[in-house]
C-alpha positions in Angstrom: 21.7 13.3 1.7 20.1 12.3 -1.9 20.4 8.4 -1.5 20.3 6.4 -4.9 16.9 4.4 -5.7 18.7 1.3 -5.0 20.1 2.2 -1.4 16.3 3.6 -0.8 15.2 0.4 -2.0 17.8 -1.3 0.1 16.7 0.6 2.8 13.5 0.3 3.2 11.3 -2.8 4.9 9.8 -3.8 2.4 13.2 -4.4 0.4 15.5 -4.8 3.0 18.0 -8.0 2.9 17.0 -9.0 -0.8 20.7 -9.2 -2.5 22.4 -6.1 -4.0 21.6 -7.1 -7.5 18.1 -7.6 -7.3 17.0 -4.4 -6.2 19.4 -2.9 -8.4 16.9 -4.8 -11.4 13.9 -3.2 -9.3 15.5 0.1 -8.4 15.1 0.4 -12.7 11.8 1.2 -12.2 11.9 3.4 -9.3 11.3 7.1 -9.2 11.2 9.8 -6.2 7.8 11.9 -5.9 6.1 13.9 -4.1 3.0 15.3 -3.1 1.7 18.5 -0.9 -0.8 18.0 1.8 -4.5 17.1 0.6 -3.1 15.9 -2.6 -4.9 12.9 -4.0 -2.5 9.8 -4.3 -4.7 7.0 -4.7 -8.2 7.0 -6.2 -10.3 3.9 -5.2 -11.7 2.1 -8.6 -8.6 3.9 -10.9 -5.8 1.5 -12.4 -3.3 0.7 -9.9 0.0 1.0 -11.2 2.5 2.1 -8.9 3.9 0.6 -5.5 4.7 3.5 -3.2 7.7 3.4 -0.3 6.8 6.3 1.9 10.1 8.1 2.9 8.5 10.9 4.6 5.5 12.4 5.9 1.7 10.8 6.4 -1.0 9.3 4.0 -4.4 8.6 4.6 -6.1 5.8 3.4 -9.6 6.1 3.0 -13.0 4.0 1.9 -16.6 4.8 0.5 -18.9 3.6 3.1 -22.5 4.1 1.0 -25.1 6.8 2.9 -21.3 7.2 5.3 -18.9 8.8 3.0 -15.3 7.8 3.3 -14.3 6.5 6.3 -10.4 6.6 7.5 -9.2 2.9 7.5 -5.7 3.6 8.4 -2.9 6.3 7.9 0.2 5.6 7.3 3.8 7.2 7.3 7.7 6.9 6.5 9.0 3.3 6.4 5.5 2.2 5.3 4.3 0.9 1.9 1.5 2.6 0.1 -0.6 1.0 -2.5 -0.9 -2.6 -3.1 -3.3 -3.4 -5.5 -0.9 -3.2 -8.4 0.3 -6.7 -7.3 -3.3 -7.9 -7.8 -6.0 -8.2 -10.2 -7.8 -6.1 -11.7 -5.0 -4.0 -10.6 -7.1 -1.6 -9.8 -7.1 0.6 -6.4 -9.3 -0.4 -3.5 -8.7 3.1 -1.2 -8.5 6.8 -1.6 -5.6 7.7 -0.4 -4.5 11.5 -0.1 -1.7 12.9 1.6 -1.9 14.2 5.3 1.4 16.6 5.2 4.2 16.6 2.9 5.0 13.2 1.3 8.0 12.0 0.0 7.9 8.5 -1.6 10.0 5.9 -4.1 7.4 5.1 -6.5 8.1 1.9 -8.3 6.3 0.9 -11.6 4.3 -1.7 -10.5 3.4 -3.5 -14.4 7.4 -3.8 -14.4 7.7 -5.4 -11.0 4.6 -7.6 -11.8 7.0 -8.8 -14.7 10.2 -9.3 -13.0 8.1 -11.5 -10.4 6.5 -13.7 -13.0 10.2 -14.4 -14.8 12.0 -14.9 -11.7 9.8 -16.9 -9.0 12.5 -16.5 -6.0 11.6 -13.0 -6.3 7.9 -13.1 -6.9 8.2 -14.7 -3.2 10.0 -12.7 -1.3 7.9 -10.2 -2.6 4.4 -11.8 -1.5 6.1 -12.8 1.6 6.6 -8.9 2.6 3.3 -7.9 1.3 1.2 -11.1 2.7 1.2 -9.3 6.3 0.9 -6.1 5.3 -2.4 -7.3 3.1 -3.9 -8.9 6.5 -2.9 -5.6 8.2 -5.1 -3.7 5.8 -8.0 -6.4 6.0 -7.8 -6.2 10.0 -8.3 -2.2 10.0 -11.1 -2.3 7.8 -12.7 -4.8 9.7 -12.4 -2.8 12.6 -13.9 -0.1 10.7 -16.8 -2.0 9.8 -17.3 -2.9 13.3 -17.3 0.3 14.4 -20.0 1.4 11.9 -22.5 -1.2 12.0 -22.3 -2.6 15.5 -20.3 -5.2 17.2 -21.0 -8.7 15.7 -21.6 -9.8 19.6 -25.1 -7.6 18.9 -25.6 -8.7 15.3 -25.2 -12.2 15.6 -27.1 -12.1 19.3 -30.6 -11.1 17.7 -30.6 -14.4 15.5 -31.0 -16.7 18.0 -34.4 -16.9 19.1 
C-alpha cells in the first residue's frame, strides 16, 4: 500500500497528532528514498539538510573516535528519525550514518521545515518538543560510548584524589 507523504507523516512518531493541515504544509517537502545496504546516508562534517523518517529497515549511526576509528553510537530502524542536525546550527552533520539493510525513508527538506518553524512558532514547538528527547537519547549513547572507550569515570575521577 503506497501511503501519501502526508498519511506517512501522519503516521509516524515524530508527526503523529499534529492537525491534518499542518503536516499537509510539511508533507510539501517530503519525498520517499531509499538506499541499499552499506550505502552512505549521513556523512559527519557535510551540510545537513534533510530530516529522515525511517519506514523500513536499519541505519547505523557512527562517530570518529581519533587513533579508534568510528565507533557504533546507535542503530536505528522503522518508526525512528534519522538526522537531526538540520534543525541546528551550523546545520551540519555530527554522525556517519550508513545503512545496515535496505532502507526506506520520508526525507523532508529540512531548510524548508527550518522555515515553516520560524513563521509559525506553535509549530517550531511541537517540533523541538519531539526532537528534545530524541537529542538527549543521542547524547546518552554517546556517552556510553565514551565510557566504554576511555574507562569508567569511577576510575578516572578516583586517581585525582590523592
Amino acid at each position: 500500500m503506497d501511503l501519501s507523504a502526508s498519511s506517512r507523516l501522519l503516521h509516524h512518531p515524530l508527526f503523529a497528532g499534529l492537525p491534518l493541515a499542518t503536516v499537509e504544509r510539511i508533507s510539501v517537502d517530503a519525498h520517499n528514498v531509499a538506499f541499499d545496504p552499506g550505502q552512505v546516508i549521513l556523512s559527519e562534517g557535510s551540510p545537513a539538510n534533510t530530516l529522515y523518517l525511517l519506514q523500513h529497515g536499519k541505519v547505523a549511526l557512527s562517530a570518529h573516535a581519533p587513533g579508534k576509528g568510528h565507533l557504533l553510537v546507535q542503530t536505528l530502524g522503522p518508526g525512528e528519525v534519522l538526522g537531526l542536525s538540520w534543525l541546528f546550527p551550523p546545520y551540519k552533520w555530527r554522525f556517519d550514518g550508513h545503512a545496515v539493510e535496505f532502507v526506506e525513508a520520508l526525507a523532508v527538506d529540512g531548510a524548508r521545515l527550518r522555515a515553516r518553524i520560524e513563521e509559525d512558532p506553535v509549530l517550531g514547538y511541537q517540533v523541538i518538543k519531539r526532537i528534545a528527547p530524541l537529542v538527549v537519547e543521542r547524547l546518552q549513547q554517546t556517552r556510553t560510548q565514551l565510557v566504554d572507550l576511555y574507562g569508567s569515570a569511577r576510575e578516572s575521577y578516583g586517581n585525582r584524589s590523592a
